[in-house]
BALOBA-1460 file (C-alpha; in Angstrom, 3 decimals):
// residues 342
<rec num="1" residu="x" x="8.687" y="7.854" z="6.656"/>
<rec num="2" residu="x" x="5.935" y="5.474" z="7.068"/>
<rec num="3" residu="x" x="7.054" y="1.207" z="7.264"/>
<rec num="4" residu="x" x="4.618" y="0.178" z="4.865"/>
<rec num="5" residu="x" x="2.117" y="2.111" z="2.305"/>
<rec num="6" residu="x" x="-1.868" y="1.685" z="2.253"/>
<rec num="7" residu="x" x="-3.814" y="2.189" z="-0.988"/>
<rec num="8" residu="x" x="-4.676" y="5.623" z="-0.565"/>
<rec num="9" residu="x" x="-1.170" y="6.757" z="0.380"/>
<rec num="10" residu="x" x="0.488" y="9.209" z="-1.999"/>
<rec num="11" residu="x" x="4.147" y="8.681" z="-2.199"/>
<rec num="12" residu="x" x="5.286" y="8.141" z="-6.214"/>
<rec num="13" residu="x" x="5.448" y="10.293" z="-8.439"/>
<rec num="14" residu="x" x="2.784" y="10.460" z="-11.191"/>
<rec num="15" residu="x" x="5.200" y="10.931" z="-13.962"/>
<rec num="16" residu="x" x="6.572" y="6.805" z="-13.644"/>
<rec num="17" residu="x" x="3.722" y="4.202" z="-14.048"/>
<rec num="18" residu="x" x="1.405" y="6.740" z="-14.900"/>
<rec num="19" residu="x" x="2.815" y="8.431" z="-17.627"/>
<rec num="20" residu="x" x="3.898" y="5.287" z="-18.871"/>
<rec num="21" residu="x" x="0.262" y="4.078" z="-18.937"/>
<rec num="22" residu="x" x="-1.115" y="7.415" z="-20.305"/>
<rec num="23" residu="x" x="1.560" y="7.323" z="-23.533"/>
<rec num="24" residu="x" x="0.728" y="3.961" z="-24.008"/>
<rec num="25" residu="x" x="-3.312" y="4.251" z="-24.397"/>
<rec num="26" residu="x" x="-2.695" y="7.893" z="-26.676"/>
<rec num="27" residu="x" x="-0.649" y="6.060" z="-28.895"/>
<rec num="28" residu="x" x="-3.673" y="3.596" z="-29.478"/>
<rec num="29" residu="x" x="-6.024" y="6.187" z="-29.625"/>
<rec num="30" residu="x" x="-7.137" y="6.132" z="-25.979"/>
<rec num="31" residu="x" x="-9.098" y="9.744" z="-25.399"/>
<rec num="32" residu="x" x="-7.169" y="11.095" z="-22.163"/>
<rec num="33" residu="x" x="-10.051" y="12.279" z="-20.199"/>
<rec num="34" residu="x" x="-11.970" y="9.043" z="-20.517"/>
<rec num="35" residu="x" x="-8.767" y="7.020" z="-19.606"/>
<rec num="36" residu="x" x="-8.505" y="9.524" z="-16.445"/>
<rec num="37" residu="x" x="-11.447" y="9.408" z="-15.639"/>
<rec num="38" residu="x" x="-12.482" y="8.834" z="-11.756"/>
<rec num="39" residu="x" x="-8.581" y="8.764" z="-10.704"/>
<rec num="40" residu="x" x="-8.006" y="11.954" z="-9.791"/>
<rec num="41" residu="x" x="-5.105" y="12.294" z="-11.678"/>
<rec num="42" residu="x" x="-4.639" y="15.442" z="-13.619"/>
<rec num="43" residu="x" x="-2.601" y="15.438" z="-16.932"/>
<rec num="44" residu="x" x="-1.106" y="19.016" z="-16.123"/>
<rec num="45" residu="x" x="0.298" y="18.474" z="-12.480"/>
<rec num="46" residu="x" x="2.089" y="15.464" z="-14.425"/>
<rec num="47" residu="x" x="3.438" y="17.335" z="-17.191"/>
<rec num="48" residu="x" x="4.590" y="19.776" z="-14.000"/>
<rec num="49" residu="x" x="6.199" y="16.489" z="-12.141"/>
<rec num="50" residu="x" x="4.713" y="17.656" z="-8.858"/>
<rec num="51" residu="x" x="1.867" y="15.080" z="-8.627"/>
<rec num="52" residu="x" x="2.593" y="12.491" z="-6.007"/>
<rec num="53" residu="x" x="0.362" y="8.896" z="-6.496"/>
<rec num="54" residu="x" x="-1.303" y="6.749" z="-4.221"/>
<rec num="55" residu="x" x="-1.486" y="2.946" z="-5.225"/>
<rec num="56" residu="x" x="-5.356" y="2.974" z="-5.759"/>
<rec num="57" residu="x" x="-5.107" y="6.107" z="-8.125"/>
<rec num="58" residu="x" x="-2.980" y="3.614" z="-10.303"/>
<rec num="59" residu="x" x="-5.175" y="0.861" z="-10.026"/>
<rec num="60" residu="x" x="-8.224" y="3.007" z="-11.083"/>
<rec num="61" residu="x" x="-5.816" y="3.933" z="-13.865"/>
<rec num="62" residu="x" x="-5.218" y="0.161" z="-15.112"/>
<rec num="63" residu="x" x="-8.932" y="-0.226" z="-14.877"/>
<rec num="64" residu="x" x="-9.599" y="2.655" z="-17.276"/>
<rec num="65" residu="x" x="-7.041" y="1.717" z="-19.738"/>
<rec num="66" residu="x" x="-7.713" y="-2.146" z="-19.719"/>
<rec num="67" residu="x" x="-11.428" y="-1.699" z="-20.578"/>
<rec num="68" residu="x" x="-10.269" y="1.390" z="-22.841"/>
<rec num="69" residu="x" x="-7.755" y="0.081" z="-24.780"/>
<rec num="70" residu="x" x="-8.055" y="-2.034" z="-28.147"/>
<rec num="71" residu="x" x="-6.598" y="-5.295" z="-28.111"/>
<rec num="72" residu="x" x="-4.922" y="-7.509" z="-25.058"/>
<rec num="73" residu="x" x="-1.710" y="-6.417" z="-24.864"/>
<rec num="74" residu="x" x="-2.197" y="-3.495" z="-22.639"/>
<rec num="75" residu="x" x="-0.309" y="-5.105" z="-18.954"/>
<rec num="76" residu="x" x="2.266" y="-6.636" z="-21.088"/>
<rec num="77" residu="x" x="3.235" y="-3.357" z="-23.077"/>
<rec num="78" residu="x" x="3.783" y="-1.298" z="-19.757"/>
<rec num="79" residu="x" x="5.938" y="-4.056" z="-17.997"/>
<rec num="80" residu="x" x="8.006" y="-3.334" z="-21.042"/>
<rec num="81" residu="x" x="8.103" y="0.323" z="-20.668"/>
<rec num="82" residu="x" x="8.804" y="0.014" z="-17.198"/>
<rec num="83" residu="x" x="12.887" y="-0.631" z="-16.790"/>
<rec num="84" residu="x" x="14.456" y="1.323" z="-16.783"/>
<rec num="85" residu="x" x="11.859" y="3.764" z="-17.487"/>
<rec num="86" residu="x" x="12.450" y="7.208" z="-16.156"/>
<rec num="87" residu="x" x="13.085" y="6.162" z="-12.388"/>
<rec num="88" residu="x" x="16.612" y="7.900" z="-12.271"/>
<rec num="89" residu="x" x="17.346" y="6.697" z="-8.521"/>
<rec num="90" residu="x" x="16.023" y="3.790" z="-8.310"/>
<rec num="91" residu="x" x="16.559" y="2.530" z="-12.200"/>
<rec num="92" residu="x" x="20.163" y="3.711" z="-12.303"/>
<rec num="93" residu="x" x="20.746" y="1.859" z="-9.136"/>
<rec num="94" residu="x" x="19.094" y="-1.294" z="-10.764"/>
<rec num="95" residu="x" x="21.596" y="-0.758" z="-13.845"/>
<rec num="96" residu="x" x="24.374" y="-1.481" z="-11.711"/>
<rec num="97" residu="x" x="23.420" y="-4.828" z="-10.386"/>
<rec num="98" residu="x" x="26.548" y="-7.063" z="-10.514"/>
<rec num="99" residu="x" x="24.114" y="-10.046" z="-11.225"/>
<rec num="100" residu="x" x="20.804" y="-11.513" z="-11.112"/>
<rec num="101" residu="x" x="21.366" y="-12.398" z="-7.583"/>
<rec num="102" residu="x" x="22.433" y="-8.456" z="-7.023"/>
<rec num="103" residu="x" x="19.584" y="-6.834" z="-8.827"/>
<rec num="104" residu="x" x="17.014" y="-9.135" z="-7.044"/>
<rec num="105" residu="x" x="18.166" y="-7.393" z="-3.299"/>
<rec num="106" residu="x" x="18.475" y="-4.348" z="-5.160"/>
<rec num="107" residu="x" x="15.153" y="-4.160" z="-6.492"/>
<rec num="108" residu="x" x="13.692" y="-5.357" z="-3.141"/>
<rec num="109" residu="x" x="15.224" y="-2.257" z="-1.701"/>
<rec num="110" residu="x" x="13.666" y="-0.022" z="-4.430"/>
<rec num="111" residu="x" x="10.779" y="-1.550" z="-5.225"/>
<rec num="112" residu="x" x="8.054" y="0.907" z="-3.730"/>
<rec num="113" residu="x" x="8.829" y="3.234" z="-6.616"/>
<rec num="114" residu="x" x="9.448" y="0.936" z="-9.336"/>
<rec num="115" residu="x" x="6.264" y="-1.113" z="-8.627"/>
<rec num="116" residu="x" x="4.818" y="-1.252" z="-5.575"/>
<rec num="117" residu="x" x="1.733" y="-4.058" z="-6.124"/>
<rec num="118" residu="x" x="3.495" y="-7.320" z="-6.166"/>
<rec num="119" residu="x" x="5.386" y="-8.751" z="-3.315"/>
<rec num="120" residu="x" x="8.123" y="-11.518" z="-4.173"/>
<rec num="121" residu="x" x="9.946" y="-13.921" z="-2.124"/>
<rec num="122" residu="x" x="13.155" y="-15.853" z="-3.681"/>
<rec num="123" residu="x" x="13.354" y="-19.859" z="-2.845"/>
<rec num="124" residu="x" x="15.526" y="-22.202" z="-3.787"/>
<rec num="125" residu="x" x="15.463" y="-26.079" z="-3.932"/>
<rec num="126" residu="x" x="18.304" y="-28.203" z="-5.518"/>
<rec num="127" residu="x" x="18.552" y="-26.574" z="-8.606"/>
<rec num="128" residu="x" x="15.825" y="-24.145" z="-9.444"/>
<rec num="129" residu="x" x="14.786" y="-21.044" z="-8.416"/>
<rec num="130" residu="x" x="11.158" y="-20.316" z="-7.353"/>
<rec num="131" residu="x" x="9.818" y="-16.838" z="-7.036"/>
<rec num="132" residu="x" x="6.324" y="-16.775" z="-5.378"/>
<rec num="133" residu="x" x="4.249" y="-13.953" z="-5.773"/>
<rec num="134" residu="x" x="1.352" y="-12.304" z="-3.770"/>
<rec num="135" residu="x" x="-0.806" y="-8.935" z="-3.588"/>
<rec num="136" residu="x" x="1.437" y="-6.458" z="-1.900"/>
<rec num="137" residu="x" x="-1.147" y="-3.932" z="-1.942"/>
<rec num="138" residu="x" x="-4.903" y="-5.145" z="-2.303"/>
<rec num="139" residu="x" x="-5.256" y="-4.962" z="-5.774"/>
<rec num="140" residu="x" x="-8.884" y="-6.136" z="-6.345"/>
<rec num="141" residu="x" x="-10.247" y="-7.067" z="-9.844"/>
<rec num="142" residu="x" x="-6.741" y="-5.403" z="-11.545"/>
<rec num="143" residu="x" x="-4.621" y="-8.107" z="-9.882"/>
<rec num="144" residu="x" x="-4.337" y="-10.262" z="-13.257"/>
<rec num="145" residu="x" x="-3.273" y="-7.373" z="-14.806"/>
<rec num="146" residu="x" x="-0.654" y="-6.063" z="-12.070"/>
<rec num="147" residu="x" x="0.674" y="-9.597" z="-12.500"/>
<rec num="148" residu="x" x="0.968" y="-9.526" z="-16.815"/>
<rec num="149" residu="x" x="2.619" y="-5.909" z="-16.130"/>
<rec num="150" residu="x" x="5.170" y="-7.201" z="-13.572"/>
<rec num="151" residu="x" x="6.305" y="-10.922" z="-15.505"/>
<rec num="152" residu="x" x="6.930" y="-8.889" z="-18.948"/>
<rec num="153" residu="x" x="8.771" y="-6.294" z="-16.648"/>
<rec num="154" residu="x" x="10.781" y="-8.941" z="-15.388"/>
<rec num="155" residu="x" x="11.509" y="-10.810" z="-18.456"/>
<rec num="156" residu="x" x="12.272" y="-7.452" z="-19.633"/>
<rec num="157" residu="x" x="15.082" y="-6.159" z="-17.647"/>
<rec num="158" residu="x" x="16.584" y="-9.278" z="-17.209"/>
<rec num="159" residu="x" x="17.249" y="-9.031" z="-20.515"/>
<rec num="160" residu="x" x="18.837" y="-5.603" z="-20.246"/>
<rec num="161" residu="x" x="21.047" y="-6.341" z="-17.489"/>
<rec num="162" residu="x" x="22.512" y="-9.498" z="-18.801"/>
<rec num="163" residu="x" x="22.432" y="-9.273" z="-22.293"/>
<rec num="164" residu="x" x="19.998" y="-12.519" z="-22.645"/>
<rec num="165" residu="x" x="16.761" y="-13.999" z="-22.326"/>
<rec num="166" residu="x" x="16.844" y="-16.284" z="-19.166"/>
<rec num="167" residu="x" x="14.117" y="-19.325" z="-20.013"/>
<rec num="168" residu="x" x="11.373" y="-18.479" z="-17.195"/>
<rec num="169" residu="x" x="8.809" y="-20.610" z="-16.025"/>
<rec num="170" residu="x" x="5.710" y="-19.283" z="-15.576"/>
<rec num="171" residu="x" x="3.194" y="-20.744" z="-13.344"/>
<rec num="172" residu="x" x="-0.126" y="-18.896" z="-13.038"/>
<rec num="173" residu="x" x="-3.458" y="-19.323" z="-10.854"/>
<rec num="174" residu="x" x="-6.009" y="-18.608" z="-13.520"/>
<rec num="175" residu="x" x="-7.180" y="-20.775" z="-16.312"/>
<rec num="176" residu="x" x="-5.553" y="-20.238" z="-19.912"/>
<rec num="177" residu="x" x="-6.709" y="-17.149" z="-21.240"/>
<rec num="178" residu="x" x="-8.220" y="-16.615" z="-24.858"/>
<rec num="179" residu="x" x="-5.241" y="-14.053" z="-25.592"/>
<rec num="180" residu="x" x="-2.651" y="-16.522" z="-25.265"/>
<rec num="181" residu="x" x="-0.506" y="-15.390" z="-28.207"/>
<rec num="182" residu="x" x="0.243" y="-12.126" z="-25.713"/>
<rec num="183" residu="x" x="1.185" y="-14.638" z="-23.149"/>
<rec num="184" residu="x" x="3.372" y="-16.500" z="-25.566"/>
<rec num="185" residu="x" x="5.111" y="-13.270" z="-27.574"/>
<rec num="186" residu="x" x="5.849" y="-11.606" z="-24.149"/>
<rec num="187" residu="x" x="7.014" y="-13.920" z="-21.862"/>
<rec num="188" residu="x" x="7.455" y="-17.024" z="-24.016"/>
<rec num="189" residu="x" x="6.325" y="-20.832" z="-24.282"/>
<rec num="190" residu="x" x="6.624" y="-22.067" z="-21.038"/>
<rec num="191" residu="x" x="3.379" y="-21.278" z="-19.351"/>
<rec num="192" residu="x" x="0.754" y="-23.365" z="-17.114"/>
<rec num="193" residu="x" x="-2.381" y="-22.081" z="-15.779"/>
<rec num="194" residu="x" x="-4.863" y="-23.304" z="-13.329"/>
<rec num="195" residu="x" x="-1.764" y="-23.981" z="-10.808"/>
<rec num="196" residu="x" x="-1.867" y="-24.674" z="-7.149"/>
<rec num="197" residu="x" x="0.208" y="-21.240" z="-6.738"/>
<rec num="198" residu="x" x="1.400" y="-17.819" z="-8.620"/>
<rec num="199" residu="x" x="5.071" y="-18.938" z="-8.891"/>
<rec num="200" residu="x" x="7.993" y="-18.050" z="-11.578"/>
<rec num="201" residu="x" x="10.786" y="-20.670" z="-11.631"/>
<rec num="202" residu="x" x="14.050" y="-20.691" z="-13.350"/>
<rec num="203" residu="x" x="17.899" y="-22.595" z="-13.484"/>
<rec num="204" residu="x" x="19.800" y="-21.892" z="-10.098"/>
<rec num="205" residu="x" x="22.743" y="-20.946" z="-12.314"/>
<rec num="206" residu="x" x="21.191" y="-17.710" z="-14.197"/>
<rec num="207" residu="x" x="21.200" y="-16.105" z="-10.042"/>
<rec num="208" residu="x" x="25.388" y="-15.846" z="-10.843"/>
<rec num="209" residu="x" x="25.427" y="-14.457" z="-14.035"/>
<rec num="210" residu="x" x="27.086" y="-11.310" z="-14.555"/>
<rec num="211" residu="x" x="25.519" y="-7.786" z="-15.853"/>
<rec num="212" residu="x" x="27.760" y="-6.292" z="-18.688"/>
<rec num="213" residu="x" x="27.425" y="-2.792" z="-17.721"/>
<rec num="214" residu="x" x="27.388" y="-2.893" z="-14.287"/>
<rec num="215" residu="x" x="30.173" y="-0.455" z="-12.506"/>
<rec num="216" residu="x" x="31.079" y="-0.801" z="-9.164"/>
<rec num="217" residu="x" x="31.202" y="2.821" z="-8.163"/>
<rec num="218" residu="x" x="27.865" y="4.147" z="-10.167"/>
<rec num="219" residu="x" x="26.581" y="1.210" z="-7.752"/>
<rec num="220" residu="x" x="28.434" y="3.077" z="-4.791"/>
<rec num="221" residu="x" x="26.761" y="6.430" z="-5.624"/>
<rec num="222" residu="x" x="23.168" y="5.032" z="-6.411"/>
<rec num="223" residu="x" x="22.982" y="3.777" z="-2.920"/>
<rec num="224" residu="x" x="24.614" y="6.434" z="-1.593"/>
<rec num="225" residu="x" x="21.954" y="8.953" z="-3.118"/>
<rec num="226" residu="x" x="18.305" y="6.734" z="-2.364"/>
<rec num="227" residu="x" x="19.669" y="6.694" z="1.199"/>
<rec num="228" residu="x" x="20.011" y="10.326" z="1.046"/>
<rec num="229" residu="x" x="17.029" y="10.582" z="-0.622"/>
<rec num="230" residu="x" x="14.534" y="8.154" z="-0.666"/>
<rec num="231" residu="x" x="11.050" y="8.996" z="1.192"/>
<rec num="232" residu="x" x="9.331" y="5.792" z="0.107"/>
<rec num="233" residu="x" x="7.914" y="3.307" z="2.022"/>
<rec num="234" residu="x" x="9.738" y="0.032" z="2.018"/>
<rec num="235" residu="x" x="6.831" y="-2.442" z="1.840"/>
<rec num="236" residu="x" x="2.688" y="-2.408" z="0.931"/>
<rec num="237" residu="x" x="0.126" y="-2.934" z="3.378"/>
<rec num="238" residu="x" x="-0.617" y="-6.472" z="2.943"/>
<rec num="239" residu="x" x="3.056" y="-7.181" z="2.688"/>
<rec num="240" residu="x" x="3.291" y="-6.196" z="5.716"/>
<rec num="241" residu="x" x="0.530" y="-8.241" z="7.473"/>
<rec num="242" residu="x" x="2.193" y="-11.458" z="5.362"/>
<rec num="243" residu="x" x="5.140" y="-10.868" z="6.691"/>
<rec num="244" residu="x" x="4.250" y="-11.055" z="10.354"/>
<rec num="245" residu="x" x="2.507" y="-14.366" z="8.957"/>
<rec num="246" residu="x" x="4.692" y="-15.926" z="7.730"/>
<rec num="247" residu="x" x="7.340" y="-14.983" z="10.943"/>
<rec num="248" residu="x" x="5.057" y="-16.438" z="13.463"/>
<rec num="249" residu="x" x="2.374" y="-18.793" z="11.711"/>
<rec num="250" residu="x" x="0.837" y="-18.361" z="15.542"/>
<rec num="251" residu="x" x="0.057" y="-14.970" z="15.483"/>
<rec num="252" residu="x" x="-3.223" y="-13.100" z="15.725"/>
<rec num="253" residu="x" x="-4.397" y="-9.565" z="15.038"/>
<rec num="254" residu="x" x="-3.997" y="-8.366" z="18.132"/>
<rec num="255" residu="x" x="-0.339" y="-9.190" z="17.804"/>
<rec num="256" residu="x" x="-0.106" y="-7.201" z="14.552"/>
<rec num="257" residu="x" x="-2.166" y="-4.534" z="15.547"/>
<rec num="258" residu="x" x="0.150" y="-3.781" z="18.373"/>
<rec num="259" residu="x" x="3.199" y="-4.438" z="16.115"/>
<rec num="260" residu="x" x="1.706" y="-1.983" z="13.792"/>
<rec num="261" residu="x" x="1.034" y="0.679" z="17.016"/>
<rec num="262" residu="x" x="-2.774" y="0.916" z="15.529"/>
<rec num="263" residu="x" x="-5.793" y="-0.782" z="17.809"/>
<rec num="264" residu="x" x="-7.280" y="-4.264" z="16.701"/>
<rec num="265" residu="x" x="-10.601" y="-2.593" z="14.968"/>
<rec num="266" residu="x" x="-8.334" y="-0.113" z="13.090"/>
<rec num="267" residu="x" x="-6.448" y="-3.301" z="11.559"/>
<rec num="268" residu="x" x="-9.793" y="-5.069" z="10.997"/>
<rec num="269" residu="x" x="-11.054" y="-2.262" z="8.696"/>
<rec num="270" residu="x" x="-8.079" y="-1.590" z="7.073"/>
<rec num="271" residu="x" x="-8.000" y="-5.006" z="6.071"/>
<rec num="272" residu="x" x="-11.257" y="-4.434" z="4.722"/>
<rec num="273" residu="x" x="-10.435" y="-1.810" z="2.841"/>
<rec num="274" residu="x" x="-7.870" y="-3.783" z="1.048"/>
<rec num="275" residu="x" x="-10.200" y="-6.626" z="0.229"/>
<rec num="276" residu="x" x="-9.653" y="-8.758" z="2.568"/>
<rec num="277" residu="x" x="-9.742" y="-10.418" z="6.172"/>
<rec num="278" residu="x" x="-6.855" y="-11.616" z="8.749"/>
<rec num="279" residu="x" x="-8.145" y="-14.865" z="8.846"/>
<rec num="280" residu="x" x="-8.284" y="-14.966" z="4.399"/>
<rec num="281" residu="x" x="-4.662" y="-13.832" z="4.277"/>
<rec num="282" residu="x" x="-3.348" y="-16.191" z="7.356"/>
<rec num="283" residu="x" x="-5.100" y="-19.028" z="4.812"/>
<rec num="284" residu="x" x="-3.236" y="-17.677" z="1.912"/>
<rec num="285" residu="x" x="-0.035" y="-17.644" z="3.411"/>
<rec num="286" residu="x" x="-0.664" y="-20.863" z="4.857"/>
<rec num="287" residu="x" x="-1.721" y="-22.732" z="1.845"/>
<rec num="288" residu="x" x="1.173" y="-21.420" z="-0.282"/>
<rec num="289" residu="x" x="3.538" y="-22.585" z="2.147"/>
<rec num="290" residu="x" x="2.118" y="-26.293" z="2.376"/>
<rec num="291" residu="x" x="1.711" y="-26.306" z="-1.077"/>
<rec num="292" residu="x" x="5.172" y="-25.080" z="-1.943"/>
<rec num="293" residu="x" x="6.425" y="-28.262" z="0.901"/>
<rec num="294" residu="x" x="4.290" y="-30.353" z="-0.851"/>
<rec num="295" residu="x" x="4.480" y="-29.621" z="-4.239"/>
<rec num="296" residu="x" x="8.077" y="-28.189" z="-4.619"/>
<rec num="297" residu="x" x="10.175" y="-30.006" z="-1.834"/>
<rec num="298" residu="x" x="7.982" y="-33.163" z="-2.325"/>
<rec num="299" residu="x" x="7.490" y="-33.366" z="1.440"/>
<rec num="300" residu="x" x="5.702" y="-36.259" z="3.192"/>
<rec num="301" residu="x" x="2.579" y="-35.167" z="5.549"/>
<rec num="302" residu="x" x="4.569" y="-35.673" z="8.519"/>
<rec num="303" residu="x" x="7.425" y="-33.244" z="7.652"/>
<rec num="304" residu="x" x="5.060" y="-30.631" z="6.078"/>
<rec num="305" residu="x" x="2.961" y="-30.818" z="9.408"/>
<rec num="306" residu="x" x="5.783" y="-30.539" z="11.819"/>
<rec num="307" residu="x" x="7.600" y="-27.315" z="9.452"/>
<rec num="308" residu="x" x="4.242" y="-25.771" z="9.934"/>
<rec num="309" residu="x" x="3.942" y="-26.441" z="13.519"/>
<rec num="310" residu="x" x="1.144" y="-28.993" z="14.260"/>
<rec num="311" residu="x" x="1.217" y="-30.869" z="16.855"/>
<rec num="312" residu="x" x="-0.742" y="-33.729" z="14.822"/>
<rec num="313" residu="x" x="-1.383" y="-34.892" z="11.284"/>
<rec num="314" residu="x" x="-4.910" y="-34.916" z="11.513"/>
<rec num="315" residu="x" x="-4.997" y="-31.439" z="11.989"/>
<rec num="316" residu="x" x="-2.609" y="-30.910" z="9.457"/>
<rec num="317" residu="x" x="-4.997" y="-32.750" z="6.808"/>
<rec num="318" residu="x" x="-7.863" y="-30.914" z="8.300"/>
<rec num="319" residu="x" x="-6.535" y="-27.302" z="8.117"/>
<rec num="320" residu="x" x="-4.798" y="-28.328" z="3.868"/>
<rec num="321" residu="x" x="-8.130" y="-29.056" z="3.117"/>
<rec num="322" residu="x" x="-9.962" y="-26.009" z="4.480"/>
<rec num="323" residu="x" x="-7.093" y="-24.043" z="2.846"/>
<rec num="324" residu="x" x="-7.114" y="-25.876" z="-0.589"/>
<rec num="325" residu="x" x="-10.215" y="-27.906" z="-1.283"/>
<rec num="326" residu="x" x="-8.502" y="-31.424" z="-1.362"/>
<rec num="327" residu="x" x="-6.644" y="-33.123" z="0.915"/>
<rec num="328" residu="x" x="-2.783" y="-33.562" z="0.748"/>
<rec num="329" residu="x" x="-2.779" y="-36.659" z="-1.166"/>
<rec num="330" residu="x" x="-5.078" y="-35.614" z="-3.450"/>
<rec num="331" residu="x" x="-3.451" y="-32.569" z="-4.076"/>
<rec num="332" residu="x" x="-0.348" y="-34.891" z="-4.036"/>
<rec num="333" residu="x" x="-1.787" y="-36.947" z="-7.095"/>
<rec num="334" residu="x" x="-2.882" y="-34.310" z="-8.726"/>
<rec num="335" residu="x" x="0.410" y="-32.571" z="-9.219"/>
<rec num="336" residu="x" x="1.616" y="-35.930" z="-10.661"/>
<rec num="337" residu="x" x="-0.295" y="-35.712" z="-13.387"/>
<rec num="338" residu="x" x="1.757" y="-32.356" z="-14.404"/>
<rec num="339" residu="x" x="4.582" y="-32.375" z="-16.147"/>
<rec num="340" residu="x" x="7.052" y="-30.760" z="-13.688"/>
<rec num="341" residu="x" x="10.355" y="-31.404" z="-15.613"/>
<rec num="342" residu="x" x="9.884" y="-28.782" z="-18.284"/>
């Protein structure tokens, strides 16, 4: 079993996301060989359940059906469809989650075949929760999308498992779209746009809640069986790369490459192939963290600086503002004119 999955890697089957997707656009009308058209997905090895996916098969898909499909509702419909879907493994396992807490380690251990795109990473200062979000995969031009699909997922089978809608907040990149009423119905009224970072934040308290129907010995045997089982990769490509990142903000690519036991040049072009560079994604990862320090922790220059590891502040301001556009204070005074309280 490979560590990590690329975007031409075949490892889910065709009859989760896929199917999900292909339902969804028939029931609007959606003509099935336009919608797979160009993914090399065929509607009969899926009806067979022997068709195994690769991540930019799926992505091809979402294309199709977002430029296919009437209205704007498509990403937001399929994160609905998604849990607990017809995952058996990997859903049932999910259904057992003792609590919020539970079901976020659980999913991270299943995630590959639930949903494979997004990566997540769970923070936590005083009392909220902050769940950042990046490309797991290199998901191009259908990375708004992948993002509607996962948030209404989430919002979704939270509900499921605990019998309640937790109050999310929803932080996103872009600006406000023109379908906002999608936003709104799906994952509620507390939305910004045109924030510093992708970031979903909620009370501390909702992590201890407990799930209903969970059973501790369904839970047993779930894990039990995707041990057994399980051939999936346990992390995307770019997750991957993030990771080593975010580890060792010193690293280079010839420390990766080696990590990954592939030469420097192989790494460069895979990179490219995912639509992007090293030095891109060590900016990324670098600008969310100051900006989480800054923004979320409320961090003076000094502190930020020294948790990154510069030796100096003038660096420090030189490197934010290469990453973000501003410097740190006025990024700083620019968050204060947010509301941050809601």
């Amino acid at each position: 079993m490979k560590a990590y999955a690329a975007l031409d890697d075949k490892y889910f089957p065709a009859q989760q996301i896929a199917a999900s997707l292909i339902d969804l656009a028939a029931n609007r009308g959606v003509d099935r060989n336009k919608l797979l058209r160009g993914t090399c997905i065929f509607y009969e090895d899926m009806r067979e359940g022997t068709s195994l996916l690769c991540a930019s098969q799926m992505l091809r898909l979402m294309a199709n059906a977002r430029q296919l499909m009437p209205g704007n509702d498509a990403a937001f419909q399929l994160g609905r469809r998604l849990f607990p879907g017809h995952y058996s493994q990997a859903s049932n396992l999910l259904l057992q989650s003792q609590n919020l807490r539970d079901a976020f380690r659980l999913y991270s251990l299943v995630k590959m075949q639930l949903f494979p795109f997004v990566q997540t990473r769970l923070y936590r200062h005083e009392q909220c929760c902050f769940l950042l979000l990046d490309d797991a995969i290199g998901c191009g031009n259908e990375y708004q999308f992948v993002i509607e699909t996962y948030c209404a997922a989430l919002v979704s089978a939270c509900r499921l498992l605990l019998g309640q809608r937790i109050p999310f907040h929803f932080d996103f990149p872009f600006p406000r779209p023109r379908y906002i009423q999608e936003f709104e119905e799906n994952l509620g009224y507390r939305l910004r746009f045109s924030q510093p970072f992708l970031c979903i934040r909620f009370d501390q308290r909702y992590l201890h809640y407990a799930c209903p129907q969970a059973s501790q010995t369904l839970r047993w045997h779930a894990l039990r069986q995707l041990h057994r089982s399980s051939q999936a990769p346990r992390l995307g490509f770019l997750e991957v790369i993030r990771q080593h990142i975010i580890n060792d903000k010193n690293t280079n690519l010839q420390e990766i490459a080696a990590a990954l036991v592939i030469s420097p040049a192989t790494l460069k072009r895979r990179l490219k192939q995912h639509g992007t560079s090293f030095m891109q994604l060590q900016d990324e990862v670098h600008r969310q963290q100051a900006l989480y320090l800054l923004h979320v922790k409320g961090l003076n220059n000094e502190d930020i600086a020294a948790q990154m590891a510069f030796n100096d502040i003038p660096n420090f301001r030189r490197a934010f503002k290469r990453w973000t556009g501003s410097t740190p204070s006025q990024a700083r005074l620019s968050w204060k004119l947010i509301d941050f309280s809601g």
